[in-house]
C-alpha positions in Angstrom: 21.0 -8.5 -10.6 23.7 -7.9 -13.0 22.6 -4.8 -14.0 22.9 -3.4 -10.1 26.6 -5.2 -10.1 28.1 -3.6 -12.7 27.2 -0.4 -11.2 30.1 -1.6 -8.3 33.3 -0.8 -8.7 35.0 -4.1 -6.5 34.7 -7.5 -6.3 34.0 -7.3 -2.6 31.2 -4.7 -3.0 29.9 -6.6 -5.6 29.9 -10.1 -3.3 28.3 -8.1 -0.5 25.4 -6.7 -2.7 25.0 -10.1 -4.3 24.5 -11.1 -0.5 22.3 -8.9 0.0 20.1 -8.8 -3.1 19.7 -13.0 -2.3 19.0 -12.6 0.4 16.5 -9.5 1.2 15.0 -9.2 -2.7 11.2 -11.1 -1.5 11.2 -9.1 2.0 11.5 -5.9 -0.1 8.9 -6.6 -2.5 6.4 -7.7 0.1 7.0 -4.6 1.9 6.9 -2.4 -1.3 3.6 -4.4 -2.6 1.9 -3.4 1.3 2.1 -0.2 0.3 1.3 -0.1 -3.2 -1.0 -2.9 -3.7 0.7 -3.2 -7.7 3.0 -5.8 -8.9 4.5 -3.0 -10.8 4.8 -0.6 -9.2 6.3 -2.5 -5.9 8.8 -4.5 -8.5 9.9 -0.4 -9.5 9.9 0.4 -5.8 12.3 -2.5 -5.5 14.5 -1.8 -8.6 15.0 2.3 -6.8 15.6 1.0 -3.9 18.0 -1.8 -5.0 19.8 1.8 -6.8 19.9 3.7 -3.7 21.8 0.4 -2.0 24.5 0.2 -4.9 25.3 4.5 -4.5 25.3 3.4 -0.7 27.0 0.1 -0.5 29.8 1.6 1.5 27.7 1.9 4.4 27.5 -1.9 5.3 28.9 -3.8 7.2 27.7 -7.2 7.0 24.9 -8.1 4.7 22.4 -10.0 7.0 22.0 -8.3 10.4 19.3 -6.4 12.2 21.0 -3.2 11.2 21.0 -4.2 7.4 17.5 -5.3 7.8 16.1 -2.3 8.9 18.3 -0.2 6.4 17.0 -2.0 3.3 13.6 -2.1 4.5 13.6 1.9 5.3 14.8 2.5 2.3 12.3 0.0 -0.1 9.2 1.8 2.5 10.8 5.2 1.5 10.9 4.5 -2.3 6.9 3.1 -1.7 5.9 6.2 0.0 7.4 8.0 -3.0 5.8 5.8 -5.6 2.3 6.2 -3.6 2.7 9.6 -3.4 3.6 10.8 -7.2 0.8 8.3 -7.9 -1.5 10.3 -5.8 -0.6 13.4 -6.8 -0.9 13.4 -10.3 -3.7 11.6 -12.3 -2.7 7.9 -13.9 -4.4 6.8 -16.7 -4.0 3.0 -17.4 -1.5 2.1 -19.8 -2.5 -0.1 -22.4 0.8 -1.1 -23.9 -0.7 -1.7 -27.6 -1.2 1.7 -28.7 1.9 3.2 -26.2 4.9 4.3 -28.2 5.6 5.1 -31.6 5.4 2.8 -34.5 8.9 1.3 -35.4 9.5 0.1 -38.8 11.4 -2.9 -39.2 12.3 -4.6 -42.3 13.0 -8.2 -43.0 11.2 -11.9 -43.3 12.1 -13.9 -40.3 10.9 -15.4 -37.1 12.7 -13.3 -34.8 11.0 -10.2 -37.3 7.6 -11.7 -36.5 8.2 -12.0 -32.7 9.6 -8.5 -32.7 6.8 -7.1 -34.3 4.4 -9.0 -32.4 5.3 -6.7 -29.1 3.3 -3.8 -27.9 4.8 -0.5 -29.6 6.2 0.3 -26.5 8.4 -2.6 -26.4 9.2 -3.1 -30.0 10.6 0.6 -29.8 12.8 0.3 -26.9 14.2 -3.3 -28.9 14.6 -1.4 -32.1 16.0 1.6 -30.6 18.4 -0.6 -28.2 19.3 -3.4 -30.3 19.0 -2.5 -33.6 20.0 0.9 -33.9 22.7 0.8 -31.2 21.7 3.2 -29.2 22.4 3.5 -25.3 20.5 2.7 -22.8 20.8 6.4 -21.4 20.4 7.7 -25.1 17.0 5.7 -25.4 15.9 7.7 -22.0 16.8 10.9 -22.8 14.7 10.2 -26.3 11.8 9.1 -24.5 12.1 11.4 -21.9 12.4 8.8 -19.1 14.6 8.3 -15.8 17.4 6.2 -16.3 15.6 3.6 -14.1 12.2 3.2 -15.7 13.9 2.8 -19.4 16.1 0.1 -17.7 13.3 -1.0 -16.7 11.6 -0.6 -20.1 14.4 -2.7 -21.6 14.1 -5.5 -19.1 10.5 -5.9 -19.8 11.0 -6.1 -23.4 13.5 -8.4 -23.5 11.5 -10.4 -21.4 7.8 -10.4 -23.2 10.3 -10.9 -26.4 12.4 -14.0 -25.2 8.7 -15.5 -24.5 7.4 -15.1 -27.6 10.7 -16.8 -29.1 9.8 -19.2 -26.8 5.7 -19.9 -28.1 7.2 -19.5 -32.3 10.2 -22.2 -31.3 12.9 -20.2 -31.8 14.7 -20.4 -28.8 
C-alpha cells in the first residue's frame, strides 16, 4: 500500500485511498481471480487497477458507497478483461523462474550473499540491479524492458521470496 500512497500528492487523498484499499482490496481480487482463474495474474489485475484509482482518486467522494463499489469493481473487471485478453491473444509459455533472467554476479562471503544467491535469476537480478547497484526502479524497467507496474511488481516479489529465505538461514 505504500507504494500506491506515495504516488498521492495530500494527506487527505492519501487517507481516502488508504480507506479504500482496506477496505475493497479482497472484493477486487475475488473479482479479478473470477476472471482469470491465476493467483498472479488477478494479484497484477489488482495492482493496475489499484494504479488507475490513485491517477483517479479525485473522482471520489466517499470511500465506501454503492457508487465507489461499483467504480472499483468496473475498473478491477476492466483490468481482468485486459489481462484475459493479452493472455489470449498472444501465446504464454510458463515461466519457470530458475533459468528466467540473466546471471548476476555477486561477490562476497555472507549469509545475506547466500540468500541472495539462492533466488531464481529473475529475482536475484532485479535485487542486484535495485539494491546493489542503485538503480531506479523505472531505470531497472526500461533495462528489462518492462511496464513500470510489472517491475514494481518484480521488486515486490523479490523482496518478498528474499526476506523468506532470511527468515529459513536465521538471519532476520
Amino acid at each position: 500500500m505504500l507504494l500506491y500512497l506515495q504516488m498521492l500528492e495530500t494527506p487527505e487523498e492519501k487517507s481516502l485511498f488508504e480507506q479504500i484499499y482496506l477496505e475493497y482490496r479482497g472484493l477486487m481480487y475475488h473479482v479479478a481471480y473470477e476472471i482469470l482463474h491465476n493467483d498472479q495474474d488477478a494479484e497484477d489485475a489488482v495492482h493496475q487497477a489499484f494504479v488507475k484509482i490513485v491517477e483517479n482518486i479525485k473522482k471520489i467522494d466517499d470511500p465506501v458507497c454503492p457508487k465507489t463499489h461499483g467504480y472499483v469493481v468496473t475498473i478491477v473487471e476492466h483490468q481482468a478483461i485486459d489481462q484475459y485478453r493479452k493472455r489470449q491473444k498472444y501465446q504464454t509459455v510458463e515461466l519457470i523462474e530458475e533459468i528466467q533472467g540473466t546471471n548476476a554476479h555477486y561477490e562476497g562471503d555472507n549469509d545475506l550473499t547466500k540468500c541472495i544467491l539462492q533466488l531464481p535469476a529473475r529475482y536475484r537480478e532485479m535485487i542486484l540491479l535495485r539494491y546493489h547497484y542503485g538503480y531506479t526502479v523505472r531505470e531497472i524497467a526500461k533495462m528489462l524492458e518492462l511496464s513500470l507496474p510489472a517491475t514494481i511488481k518484480l521488486d515486490q516479489r523479490a523482496k518478498t521470496k528474499l526476506k523468506k529465505l532470511c527468515e529459513e538461514a536465521g538471519i532476520l
